[in-house]
DRENTIFI-958687 format. One record per residue (C-alpha): residue in three letters; x, y, z. Coordinates in nm, 2 decimals, always signed. Each point is the difference from the previous one (the first is absolute). Layout:
N
@code ALA, xx X, yy Y, zz Z
...
***
This chain:
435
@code UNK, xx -0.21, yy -1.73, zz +2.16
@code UNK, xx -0.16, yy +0.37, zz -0.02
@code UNK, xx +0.10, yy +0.28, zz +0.13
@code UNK, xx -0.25, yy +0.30, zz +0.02
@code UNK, xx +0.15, yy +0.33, zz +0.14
@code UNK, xx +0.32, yy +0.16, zz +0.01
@code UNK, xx +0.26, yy +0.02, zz +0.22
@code UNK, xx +0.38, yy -0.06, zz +0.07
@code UNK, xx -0.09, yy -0.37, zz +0.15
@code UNK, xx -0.20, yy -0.11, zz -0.29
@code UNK, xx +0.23, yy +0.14, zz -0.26
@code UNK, xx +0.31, yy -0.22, zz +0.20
@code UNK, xx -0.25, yy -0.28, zz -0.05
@code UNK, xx -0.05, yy +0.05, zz -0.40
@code UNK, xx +0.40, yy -0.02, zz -0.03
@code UNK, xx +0.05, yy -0.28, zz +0.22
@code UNK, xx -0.26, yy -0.21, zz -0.19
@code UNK, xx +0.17, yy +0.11, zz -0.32
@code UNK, xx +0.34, yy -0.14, zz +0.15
@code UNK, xx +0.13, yy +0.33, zz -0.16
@code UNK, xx +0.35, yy +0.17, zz +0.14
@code UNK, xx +0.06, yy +0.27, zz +0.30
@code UNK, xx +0.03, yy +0.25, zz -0.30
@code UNK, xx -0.32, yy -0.02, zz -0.12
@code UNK, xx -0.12, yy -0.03, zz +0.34
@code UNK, xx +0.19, yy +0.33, zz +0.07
@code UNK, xx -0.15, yy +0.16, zz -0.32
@code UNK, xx -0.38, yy -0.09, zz +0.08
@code UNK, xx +0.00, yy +0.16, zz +0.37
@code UNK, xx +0.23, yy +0.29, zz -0.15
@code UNK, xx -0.33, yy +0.05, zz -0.26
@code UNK, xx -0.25, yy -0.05, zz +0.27
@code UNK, xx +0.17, yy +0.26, zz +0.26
@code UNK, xx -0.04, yy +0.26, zz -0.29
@code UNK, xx -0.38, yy -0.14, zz -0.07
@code UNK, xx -0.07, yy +0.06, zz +0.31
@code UNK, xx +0.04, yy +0.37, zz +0.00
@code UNK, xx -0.17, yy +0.10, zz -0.32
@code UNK, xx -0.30, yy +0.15, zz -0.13
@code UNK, xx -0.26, yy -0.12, zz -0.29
@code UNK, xx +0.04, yy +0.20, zz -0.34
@code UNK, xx -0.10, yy +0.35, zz +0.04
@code UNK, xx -0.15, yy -0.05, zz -0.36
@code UNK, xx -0.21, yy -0.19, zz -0.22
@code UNK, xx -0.26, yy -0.26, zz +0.08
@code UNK, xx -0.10, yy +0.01, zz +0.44
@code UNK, xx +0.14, yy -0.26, zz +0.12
@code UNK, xx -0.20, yy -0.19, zz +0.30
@code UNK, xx +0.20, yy -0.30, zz +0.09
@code UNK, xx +0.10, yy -0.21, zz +0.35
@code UNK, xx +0.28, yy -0.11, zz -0.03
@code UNK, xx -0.10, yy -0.19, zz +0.34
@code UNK, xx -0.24, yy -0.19, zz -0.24
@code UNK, xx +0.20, yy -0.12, zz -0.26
@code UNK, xx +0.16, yy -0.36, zz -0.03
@code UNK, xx +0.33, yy +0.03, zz -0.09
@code UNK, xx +0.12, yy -0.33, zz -0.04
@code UNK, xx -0.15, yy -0.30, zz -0.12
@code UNK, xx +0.18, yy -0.34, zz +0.00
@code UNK, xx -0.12, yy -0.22, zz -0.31
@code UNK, xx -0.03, yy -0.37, zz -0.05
@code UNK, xx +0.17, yy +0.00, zz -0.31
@code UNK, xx +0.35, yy -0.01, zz +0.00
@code UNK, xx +0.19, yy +0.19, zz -0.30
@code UNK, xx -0.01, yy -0.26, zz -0.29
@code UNK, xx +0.09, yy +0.04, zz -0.35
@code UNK, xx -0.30, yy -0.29, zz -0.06
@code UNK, xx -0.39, yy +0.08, zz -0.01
@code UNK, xx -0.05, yy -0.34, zz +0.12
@code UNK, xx +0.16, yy +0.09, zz +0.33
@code UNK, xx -0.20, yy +0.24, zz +0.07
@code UNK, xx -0.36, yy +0.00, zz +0.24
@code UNK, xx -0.28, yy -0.11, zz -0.29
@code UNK, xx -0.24, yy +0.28, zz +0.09
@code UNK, xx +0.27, yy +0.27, zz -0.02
@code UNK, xx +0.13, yy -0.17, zz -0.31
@code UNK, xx -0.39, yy +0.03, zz -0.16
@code UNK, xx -0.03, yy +0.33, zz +0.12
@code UNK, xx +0.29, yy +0.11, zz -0.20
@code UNK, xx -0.08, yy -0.16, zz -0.29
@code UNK, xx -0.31, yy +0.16, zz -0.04
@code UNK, xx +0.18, yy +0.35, zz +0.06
@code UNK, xx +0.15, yy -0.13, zz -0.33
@code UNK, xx +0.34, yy -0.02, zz +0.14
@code UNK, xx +0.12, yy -0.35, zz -0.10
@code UNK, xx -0.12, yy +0.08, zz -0.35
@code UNK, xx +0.20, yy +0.35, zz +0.01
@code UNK, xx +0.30, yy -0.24, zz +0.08
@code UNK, xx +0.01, yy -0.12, zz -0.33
@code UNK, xx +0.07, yy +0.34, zz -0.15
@code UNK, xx +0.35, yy +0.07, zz +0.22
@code UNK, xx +0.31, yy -0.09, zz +0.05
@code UNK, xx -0.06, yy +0.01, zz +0.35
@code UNK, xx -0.23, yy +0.01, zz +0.29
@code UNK, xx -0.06, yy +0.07, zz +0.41
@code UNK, xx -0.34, yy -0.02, zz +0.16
@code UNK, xx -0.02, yy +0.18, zz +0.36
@code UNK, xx -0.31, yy -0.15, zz +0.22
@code UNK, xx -0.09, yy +0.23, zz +0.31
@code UNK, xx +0.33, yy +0.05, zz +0.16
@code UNK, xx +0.29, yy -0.23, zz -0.19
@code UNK, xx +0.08, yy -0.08, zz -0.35
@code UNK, xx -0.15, yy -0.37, zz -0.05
@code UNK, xx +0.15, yy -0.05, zz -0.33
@code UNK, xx +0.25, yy +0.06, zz -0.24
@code UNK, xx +0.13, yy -0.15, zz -0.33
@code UNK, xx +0.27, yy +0.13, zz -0.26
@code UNK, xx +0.08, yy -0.13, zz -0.34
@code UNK, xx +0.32, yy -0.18, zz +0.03
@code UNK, xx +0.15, yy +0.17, zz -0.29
@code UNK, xx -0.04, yy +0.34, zz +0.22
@code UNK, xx +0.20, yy -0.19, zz +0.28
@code UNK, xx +0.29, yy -0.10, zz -0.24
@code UNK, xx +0.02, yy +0.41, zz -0.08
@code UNK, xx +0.02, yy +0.04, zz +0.40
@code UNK, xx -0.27, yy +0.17, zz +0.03
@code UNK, xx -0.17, yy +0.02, zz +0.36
@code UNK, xx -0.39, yy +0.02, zz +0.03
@code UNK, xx -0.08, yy -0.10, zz +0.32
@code UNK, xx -0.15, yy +0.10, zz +0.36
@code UNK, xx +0.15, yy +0.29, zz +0.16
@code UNK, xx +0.03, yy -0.24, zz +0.32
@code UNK, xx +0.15, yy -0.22, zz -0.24
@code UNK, xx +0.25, yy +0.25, zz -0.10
@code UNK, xx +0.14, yy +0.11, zz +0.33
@code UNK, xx +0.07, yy -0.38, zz +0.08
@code UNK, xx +0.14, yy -0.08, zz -0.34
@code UNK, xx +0.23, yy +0.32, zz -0.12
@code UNK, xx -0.01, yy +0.25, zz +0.30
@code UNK, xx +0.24, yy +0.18, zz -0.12
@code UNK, xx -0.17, yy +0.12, zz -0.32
@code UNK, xx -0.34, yy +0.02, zz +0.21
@code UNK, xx +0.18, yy +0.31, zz +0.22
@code UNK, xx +0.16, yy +0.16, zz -0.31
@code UNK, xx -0.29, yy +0.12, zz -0.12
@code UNK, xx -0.31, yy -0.09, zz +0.30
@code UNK, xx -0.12, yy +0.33, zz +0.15
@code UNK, xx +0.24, yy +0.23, zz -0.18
@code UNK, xx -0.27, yy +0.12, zz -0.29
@code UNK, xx -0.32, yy +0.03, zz +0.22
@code UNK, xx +0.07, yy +0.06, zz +0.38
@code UNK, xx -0.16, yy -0.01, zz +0.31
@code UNK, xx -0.03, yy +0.31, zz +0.11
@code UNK, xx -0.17, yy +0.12, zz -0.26
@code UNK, xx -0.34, yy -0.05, zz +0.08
@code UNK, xx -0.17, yy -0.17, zz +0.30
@code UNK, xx -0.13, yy -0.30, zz -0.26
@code UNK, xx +0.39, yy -0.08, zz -0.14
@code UNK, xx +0.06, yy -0.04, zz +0.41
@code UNK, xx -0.26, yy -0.22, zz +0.07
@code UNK, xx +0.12, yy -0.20, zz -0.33
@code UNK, xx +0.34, yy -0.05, zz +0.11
@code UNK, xx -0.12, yy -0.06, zz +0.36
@code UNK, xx -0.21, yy -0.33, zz -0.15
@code UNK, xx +0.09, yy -0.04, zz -0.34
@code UNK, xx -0.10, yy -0.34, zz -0.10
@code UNK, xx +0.03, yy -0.18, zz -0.34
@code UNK, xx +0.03, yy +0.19, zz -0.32
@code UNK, xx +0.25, yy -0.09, zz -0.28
@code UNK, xx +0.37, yy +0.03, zz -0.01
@code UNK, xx +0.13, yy +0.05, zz -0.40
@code UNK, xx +0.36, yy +0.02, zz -0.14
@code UNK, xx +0.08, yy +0.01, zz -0.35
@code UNK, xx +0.36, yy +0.00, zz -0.07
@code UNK, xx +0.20, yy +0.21, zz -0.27
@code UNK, xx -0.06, yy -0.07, zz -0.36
@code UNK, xx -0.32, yy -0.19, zz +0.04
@code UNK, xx -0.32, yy +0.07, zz -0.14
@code UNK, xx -0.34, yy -0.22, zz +0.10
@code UNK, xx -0.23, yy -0.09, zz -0.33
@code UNK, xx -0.29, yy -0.03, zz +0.23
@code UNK, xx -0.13, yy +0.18, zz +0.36
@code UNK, xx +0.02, yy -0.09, zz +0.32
@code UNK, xx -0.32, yy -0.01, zz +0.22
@code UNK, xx -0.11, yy +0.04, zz +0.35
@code UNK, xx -0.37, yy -0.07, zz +0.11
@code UNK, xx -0.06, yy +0.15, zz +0.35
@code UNK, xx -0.31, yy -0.09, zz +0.17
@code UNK, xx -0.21, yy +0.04, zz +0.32
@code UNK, xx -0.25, yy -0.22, zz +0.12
@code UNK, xx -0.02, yy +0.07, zz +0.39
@code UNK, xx -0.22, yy +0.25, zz +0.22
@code UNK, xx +0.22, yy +0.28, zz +0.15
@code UNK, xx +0.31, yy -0.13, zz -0.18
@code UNK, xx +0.23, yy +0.25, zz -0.11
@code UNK, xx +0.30, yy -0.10, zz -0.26
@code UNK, xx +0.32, yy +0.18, zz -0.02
@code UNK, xx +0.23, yy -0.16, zz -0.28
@code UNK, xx +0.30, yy +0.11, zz -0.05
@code UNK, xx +0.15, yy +0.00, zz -0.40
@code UNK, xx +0.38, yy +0.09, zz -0.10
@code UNK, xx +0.04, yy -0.04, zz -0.37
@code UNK, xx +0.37, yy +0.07, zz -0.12
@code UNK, xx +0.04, yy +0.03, zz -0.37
@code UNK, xx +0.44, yy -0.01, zz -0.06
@code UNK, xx +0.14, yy +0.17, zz -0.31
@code UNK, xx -0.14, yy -0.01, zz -0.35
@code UNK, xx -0.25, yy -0.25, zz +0.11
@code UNK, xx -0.41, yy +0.00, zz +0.01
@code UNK, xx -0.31, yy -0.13, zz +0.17
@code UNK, xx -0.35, yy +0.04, zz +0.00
@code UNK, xx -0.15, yy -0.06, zz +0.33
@code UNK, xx -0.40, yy -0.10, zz +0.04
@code UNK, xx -0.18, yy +0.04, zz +0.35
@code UNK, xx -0.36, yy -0.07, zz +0.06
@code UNK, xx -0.19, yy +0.08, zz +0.30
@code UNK, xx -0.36, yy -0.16, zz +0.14
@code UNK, xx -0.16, yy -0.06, zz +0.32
@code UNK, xx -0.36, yy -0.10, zz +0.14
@code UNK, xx -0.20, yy +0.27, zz +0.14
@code UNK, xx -0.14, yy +0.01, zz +0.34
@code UNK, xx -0.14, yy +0.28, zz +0.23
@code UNK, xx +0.30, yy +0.07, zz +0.17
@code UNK, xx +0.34, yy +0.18, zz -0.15
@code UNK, xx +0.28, yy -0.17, zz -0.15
@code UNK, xx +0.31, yy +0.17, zz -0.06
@code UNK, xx +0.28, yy -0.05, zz -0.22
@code UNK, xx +0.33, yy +0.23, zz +0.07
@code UNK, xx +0.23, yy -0.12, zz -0.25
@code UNK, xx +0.35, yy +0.10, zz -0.14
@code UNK, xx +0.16, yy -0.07, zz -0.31
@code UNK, xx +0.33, yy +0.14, zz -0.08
@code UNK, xx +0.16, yy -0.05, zz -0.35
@code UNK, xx +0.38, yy +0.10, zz -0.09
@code UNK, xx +0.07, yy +0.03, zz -0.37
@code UNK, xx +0.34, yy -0.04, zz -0.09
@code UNK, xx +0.16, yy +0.17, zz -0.32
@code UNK, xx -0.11, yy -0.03, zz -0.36
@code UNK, xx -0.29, yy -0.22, zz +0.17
@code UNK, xx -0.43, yy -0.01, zz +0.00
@code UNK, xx -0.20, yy -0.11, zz +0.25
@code UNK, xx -0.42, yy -0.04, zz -0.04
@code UNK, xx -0.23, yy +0.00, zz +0.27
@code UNK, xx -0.34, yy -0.12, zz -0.08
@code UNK, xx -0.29, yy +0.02, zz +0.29
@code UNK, xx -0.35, yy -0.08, zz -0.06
@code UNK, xx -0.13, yy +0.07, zz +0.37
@code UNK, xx -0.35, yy -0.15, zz +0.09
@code UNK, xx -0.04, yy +0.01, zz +0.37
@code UNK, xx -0.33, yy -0.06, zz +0.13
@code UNK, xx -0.17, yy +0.34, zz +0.14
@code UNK, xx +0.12, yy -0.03, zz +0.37
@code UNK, xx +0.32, yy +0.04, zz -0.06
@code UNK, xx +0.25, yy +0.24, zz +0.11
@code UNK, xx +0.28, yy -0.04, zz -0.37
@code UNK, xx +0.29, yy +0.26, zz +0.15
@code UNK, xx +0.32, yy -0.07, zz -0.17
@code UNK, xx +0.33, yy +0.15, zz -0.07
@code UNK, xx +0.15, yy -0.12, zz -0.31
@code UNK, xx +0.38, yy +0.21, zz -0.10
@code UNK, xx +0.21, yy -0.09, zz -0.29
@code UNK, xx +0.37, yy +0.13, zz -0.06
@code UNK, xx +0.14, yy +0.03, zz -0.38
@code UNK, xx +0.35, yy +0.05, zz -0.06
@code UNK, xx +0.14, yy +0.12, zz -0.31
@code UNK, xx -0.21, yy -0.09, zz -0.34
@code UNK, xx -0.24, yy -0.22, zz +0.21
@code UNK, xx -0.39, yy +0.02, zz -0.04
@code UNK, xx -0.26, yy -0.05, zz +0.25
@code UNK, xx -0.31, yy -0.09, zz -0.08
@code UNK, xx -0.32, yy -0.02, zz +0.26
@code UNK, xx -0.39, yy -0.15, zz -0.16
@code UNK, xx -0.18, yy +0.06, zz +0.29
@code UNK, xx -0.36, yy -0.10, zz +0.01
@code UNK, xx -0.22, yy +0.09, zz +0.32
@code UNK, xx -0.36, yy -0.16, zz -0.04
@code UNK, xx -0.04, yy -0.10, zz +0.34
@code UNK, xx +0.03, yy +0.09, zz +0.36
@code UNK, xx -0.20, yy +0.21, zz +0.29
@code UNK, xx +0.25, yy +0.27, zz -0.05
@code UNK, xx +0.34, yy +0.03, zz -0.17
@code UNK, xx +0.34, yy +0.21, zz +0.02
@code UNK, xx +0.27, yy -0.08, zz -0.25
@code UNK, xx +0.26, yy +0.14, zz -0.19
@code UNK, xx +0.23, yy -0.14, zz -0.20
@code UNK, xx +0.32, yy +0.17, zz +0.04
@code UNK, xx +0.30, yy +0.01, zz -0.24
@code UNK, xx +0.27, yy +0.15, zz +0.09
@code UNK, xx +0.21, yy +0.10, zz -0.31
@code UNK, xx +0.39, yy -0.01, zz +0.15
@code UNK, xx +0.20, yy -0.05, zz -0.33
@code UNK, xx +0.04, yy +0.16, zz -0.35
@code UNK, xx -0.23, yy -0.07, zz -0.26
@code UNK, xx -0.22, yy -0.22, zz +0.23
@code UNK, xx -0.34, yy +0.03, zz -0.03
@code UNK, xx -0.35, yy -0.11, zz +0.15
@code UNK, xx -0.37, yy -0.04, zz -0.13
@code UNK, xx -0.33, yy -0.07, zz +0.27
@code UNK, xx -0.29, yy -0.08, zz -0.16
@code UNK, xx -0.27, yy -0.05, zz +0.24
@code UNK, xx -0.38, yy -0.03, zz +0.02
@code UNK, xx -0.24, yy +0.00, zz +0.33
@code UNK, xx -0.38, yy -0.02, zz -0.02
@code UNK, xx -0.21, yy +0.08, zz +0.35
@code UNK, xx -0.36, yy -0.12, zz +0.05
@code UNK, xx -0.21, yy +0.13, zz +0.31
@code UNK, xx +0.15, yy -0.04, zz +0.31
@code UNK, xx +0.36, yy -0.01, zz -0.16
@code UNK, xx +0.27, yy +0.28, zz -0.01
@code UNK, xx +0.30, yy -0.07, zz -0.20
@code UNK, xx +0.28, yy +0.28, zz +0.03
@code UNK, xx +0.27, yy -0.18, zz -0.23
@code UNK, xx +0.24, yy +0.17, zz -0.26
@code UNK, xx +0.40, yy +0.00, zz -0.02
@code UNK, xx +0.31, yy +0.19, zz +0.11
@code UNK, xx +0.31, yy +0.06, zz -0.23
@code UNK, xx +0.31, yy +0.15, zz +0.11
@code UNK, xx +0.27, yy +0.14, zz -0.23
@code UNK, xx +0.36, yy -0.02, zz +0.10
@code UNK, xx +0.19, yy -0.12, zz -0.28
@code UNK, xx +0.06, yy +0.23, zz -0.35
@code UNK, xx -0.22, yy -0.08, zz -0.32
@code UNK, xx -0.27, yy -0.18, zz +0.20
@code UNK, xx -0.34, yy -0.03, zz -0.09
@code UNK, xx -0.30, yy -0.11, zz +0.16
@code UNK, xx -0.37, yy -0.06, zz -0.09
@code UNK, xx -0.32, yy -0.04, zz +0.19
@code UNK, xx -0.34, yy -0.12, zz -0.12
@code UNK, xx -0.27, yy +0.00, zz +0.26
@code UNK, xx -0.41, yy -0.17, zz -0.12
@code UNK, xx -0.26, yy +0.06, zz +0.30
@code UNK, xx -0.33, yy -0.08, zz -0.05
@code UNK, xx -0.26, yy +0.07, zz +0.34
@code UNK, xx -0.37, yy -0.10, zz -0.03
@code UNK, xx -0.26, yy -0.07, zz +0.29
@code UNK, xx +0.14, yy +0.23, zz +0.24
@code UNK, xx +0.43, yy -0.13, zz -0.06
@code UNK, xx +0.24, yy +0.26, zz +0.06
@code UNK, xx +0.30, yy -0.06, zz -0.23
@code UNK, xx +0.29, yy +0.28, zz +0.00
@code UNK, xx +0.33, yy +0.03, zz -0.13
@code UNK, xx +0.30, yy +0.10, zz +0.21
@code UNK, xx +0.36, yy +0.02, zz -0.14
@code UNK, xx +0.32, yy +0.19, zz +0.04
@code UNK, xx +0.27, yy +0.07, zz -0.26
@code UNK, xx +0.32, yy +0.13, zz +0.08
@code UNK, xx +0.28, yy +0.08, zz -0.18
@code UNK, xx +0.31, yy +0.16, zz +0.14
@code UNK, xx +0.21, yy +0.24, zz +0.02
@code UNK, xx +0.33, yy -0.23, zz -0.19
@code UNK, xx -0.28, yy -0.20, zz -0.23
@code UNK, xx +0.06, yy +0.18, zz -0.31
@code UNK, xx -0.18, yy -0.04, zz -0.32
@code UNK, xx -0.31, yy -0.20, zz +0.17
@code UNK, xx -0.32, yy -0.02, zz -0.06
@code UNK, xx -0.35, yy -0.13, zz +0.13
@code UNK, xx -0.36, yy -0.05, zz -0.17
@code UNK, xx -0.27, yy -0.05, zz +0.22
@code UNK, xx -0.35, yy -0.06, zz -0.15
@code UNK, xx -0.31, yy -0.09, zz +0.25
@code UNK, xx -0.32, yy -0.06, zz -0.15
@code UNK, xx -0.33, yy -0.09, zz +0.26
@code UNK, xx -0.34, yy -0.10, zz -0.10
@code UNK, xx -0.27, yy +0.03, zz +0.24
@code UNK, xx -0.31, yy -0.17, zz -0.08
@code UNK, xx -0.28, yy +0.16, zz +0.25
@code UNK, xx -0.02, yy +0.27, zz +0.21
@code UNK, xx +0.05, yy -0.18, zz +0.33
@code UNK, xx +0.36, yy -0.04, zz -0.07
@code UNK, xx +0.34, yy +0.21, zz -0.08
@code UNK, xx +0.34, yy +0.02, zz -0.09
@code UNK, xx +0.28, yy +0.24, zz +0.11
@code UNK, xx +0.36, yy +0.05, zz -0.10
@code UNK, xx +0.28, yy +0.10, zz +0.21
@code UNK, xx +0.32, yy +0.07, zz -0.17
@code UNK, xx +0.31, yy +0.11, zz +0.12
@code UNK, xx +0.25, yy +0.08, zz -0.29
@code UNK, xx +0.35, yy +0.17, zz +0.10
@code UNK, xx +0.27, yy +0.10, zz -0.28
@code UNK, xx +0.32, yy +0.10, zz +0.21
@code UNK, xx +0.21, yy +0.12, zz -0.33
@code UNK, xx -0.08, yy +0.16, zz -0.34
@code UNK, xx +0.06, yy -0.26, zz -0.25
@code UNK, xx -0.29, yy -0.22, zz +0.08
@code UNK, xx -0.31, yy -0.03, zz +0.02
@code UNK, xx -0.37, yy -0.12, zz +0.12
@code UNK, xx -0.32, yy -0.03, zz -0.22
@code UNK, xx -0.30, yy -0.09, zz +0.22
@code UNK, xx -0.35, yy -0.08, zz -0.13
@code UNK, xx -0.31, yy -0.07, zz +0.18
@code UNK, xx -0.37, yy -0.07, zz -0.14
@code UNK, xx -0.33, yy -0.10, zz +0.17
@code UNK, xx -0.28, yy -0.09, zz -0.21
@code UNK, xx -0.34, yy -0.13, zz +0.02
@code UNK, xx -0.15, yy -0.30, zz -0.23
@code UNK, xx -0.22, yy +0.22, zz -0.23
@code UNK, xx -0.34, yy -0.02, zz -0.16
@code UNK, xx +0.09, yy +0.01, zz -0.34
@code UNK, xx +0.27, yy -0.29, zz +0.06
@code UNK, xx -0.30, yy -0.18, zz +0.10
@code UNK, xx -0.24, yy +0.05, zz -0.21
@code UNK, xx +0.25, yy -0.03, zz -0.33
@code UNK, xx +0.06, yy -0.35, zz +0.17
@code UNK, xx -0.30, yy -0.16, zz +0.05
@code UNK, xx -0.12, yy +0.12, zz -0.28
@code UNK, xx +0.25, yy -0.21, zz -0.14
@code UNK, xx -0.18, yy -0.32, zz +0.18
@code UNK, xx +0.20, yy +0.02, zz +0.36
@code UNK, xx -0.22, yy +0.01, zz +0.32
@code UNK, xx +0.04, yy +0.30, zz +0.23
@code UNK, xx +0.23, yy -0.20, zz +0.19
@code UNK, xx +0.19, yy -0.15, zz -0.27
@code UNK, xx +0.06, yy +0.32, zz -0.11
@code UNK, xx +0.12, yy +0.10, zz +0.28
@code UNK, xx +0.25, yy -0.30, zz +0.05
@code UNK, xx +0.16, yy +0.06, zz -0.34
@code UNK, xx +0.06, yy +0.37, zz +0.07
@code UNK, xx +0.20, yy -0.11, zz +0.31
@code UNK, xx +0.16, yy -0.27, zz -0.18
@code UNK, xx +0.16, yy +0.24, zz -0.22
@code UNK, xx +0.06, yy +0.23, zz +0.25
@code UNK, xx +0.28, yy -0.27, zz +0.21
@code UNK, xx +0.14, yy -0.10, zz -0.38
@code UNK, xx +0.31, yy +0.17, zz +0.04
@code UNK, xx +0.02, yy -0.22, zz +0.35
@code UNK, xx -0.07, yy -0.31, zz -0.16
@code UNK, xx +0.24, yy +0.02, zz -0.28
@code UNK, xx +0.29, yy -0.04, zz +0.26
@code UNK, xx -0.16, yy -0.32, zz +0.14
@code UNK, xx +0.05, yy -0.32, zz -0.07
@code UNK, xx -0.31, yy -0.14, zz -0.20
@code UNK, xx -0.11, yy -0.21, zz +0.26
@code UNK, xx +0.00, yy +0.31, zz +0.26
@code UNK, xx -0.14, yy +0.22, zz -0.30
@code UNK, xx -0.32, yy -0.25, zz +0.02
@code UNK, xx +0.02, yy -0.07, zz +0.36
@code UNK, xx -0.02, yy +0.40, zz +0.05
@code UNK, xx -0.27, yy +0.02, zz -0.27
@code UNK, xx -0.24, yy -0.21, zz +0.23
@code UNK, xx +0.15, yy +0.15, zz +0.35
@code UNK, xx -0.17, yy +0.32, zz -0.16
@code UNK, xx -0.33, yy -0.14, zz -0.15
@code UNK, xx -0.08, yy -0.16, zz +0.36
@code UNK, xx +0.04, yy +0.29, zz +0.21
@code UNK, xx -0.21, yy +0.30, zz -0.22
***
């Protein structure tokens, strides 16, 4: 089954074939009413999508499986050259989403005897609905912008993650989210809850084929950290150059927790995301380190919001572009501390390399402090690759564009150090391949 367009008829018929309840029913057509009625972005990248064109819904062969044997031999092959089954070996757990539904998912059992929950949010709402609704929609909501609507109108797959108090996880968790369909947009849907003095460190990875037509992701990810607790979010995202990568991802730290975003954005025809932390208790505290890289024809607009509530919070943002052959690559953020957060603090450092002339960066900050205890240090640099650089390297024995590699390579190494090293190497070549 596909379903390409939108409307209250076809969204009826995504629940019904998801056999899912009159309130999720209720909470779709609640999200699409409000889509309905909004605009696109009055900033960032232009935005030129049908949303007549795009295929919502795709029904898959492969039934969810926690066996690579079940699954369709070509898809299978197609993920294991993505390097996916290898990653597997590195985690404690794993869940594959193919075009609209997760296909697979596998847990160490030892994970399962703790109680924790990594599994499909559709999953989820069968299994423990009760927990789902606790925290579902309460972090990121739909009315904020017309792309969290048209998520919760057809949300499909995505990963549903509990980690109850007192537990910590030796390895990550990974999700792999791919697209291999003309026209086919993917809206997962991710709810991580970390309890109580408990941690995780979360992996996602991103791919898709390219065609001549768009592809759009529009996904949400909302994270709750509970007190005393860390959560990691790792992304390394390498959509192909058609697609649309517009995502809302919101975390919200309670007292003495730390969020942590590592957000990579190679890929994609344009991108606008920003990981959010919102900074509700005492002494919690949140770090985004993220890097984007544009090449002609691509615009990515990415960068990260904190909010200050809580007293003696602290937050820090990192931002790498690099634009070459005509990429735009700009930083947007917004820190805010207020008025009762006391005694807080925020670094922000943004550092963009251009490497011709066709290309450029821009930063647009927006830094409030709402009381006189705290505050805000913002840096921003732009910077050329320089002659000298050059010519001290090769005359060293590099090629021009060796040279050139190594000086970028250094420039991510403060992104790479928070990676795992099979990312770390994985990024390495993402980089290499597209300068």
């Amino acid at each position: 089954m596909i379903i390409k367009g939108i409307d209250e008829s076809k969204i009826k018929n995504i629940s019904k074939f998801k056999g899912e309840s009159l309130d999720i029913l209720d909470y779709r057509l609640r999200c699409y009413n409000l889509f309905k009625n909004m605009s696109l972005p009055s900033f960032g990248p232009k935005i030129d999508i049908n949303f007549d064109d795009i295929l919502y819904y795709e029904m898959n062969d492969n039934a969810l499986t926690d066996d690579w044997n079940n699954i369709n031999v070509d898809v299978k092959n197609e993920f294991d050259s993505l390097g996916v089954l290898e990653s597997e070996n590195h985690m404690d757990g794993i869940g594959v989403q193919y075009q609209s539904e997760v296909i697979y998912h596998n847990m160490l059992r030892e994970l399962e005897e703790k109680n924790v929950i990594f599994t499909s949010i559709e999953e989820a709402f069968r299994k423990y609905p009760e927990l789902v609704w606790k925290y579902f929609s309460k972090i990121v909501k739909p009315e904020e912008n017309i792309f969290t609507a048209l998520n919760g109108a057809v949300f499909s797959g995505g990963s549903f993650i509990y980690i109850p108090k007192n537990t910590k996880l030796d390895r990550p968790l990974q999700s792999y989210f791919r697209i291999n369909r003309k026209d086919l947009g993917q809206f997962e849907r991710t709810l991580i809850i970390v309890d109580d003095n408990s941690s995780l460190h979360y992996i996602e990875g991103c791919t898709a084929r390219s065609y001549s037509t768009s592809n759009l992701h529009a996904g949400v990810v909302e994270i709750y950290v509970g007190k005393n607790s860390t959560c990691r979010y790792s992304t390394i995202q390498n959509w192909a150059t058609n697609v649309y990568n517009l995502v809302t991802k919101r975390a919200l730290v309670l007292d003495s927790g730390k969020m942590e975003w590592i957000d990579g954005n190679i890929g994609s025809y344009k991108t606008m995301k920003y990981p959010c932390s919102v900074l509700k208790g005492d002494n919690s505290s949140s770090t985004c380190i993220t890097i984007s890289m544009a090449k002609e024809g691509q615009h990515q607009d990415s960068g990260a919001k904190m909010i200050h509530i809580g007293k003696n919070t602290n937050s820090n943002i990192i931002s790498k572009s690099i634009a070459l052959g005509g990429g735009k690559a700009d930083f947007r953020g917004k820190v805010e501390i207020k008025k009762d957060a006391s005694n807080s603090n925020s670094i922000i450092k943004c550092d963009s390399l251009i490497l011709d002339r066709k290309s450029s960066s821009d930063t647009f900050p927006i830094n409030i402090v709402s009381n006189g205890t705290s505050f805000i240090e913002h840096e921003a640099t732009v910077s050329r690759i320089s002659q000298e650089k050059l010519f001290y390297l090769m005359s060293r024995g590099l090629s021009e564009d060796e040279a050139i590699d190594l000086i970028i390579l250094g420039f991510t190494d403060r992104f790479k150090q928070e990676l795992p090293m099979e990312y770390a190497v994985e990024l390495n070549q993402l980089l290499k391949q597209n300068l």
